[in-house]
C-alpha positions in Angstrom: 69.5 86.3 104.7 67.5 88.9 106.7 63.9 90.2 104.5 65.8 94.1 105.0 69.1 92.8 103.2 69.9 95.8 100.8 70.8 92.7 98.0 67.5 91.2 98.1 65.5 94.1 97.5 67.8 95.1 94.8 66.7 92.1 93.1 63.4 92.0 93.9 63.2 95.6 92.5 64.8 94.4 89.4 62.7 91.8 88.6 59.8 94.3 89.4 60.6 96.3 86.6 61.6 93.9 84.2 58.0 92.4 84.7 56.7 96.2 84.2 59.3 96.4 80.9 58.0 93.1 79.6 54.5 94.3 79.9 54.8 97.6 78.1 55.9 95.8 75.1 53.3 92.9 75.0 51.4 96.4 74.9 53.7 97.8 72.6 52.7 95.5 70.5 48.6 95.5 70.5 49.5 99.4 70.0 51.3 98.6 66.5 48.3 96.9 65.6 46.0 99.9 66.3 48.2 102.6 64.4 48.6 102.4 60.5 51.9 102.4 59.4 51.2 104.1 56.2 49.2 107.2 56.1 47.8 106.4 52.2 45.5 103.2 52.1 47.2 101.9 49.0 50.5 103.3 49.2 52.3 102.4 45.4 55.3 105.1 45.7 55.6 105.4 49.8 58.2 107.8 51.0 59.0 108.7 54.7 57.0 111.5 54.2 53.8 109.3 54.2 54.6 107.6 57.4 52.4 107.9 60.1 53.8 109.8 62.9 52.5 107.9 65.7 53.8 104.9 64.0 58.0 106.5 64.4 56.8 107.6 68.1 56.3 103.4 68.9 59.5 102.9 66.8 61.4 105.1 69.2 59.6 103.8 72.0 59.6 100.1 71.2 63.8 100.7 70.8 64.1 102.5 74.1 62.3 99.9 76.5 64.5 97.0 74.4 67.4 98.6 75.8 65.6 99.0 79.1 65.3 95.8 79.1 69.1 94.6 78.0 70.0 96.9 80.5 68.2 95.2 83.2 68.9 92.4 82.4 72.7 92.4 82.7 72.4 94.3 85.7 69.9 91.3 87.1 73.2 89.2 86.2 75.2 91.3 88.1 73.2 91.2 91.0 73.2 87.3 90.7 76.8 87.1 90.5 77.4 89.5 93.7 74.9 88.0 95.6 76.2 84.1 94.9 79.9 85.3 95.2 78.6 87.1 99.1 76.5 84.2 100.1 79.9 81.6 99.4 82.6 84.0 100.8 80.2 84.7 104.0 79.6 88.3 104.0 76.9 89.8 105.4 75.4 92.9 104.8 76.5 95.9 107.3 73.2 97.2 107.1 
């Protein structure tokens, strides 16, 4: 397999940025610990209405770089699959 083959750098990309995904929520998660959930100190009767904003902002967040991350991951499979079902039949890239 040639260092330019157009499969191989698909998967290096791909693990890239599911290193860069995994990241953002390790830091996703010292962020949750830095914004209070709960706008009131002692909150008896909470409501929506009391949550902090920022707090809905990492919800959303946290949700959309999970399914980054399912995403990638399947397409990592993909990749995988396509590259071990090349390698056996003995294609070789026409780049």
């Amino acid at each position: 397999m040639r260092d330019d083959d157009p499969s191989r750098l698909w998967a290096l990309a791909a693990q890239t940025t599911h290193h860069h995904i995994v990241n953002c929520l390790k830091y996703m998660n010292l962020a949750y610990e830095l914004v209070p959930r709960w706008q009131d100190v002692h909150p008896v009767n909470m409501s929506f209405s009391q949550v902090s904003p920022q707090y809905y902002n990492l919800q959303m967040l946290n949700g959309s770089l999970l399914k980054a991350n399912h995403v990638l991951e399947a397409f990592q499979a993909f990749l995988h699959k396509e590259i071990s079902e090349t390698r056996e039949a003995g294609i070789t890239s026409p780049v």
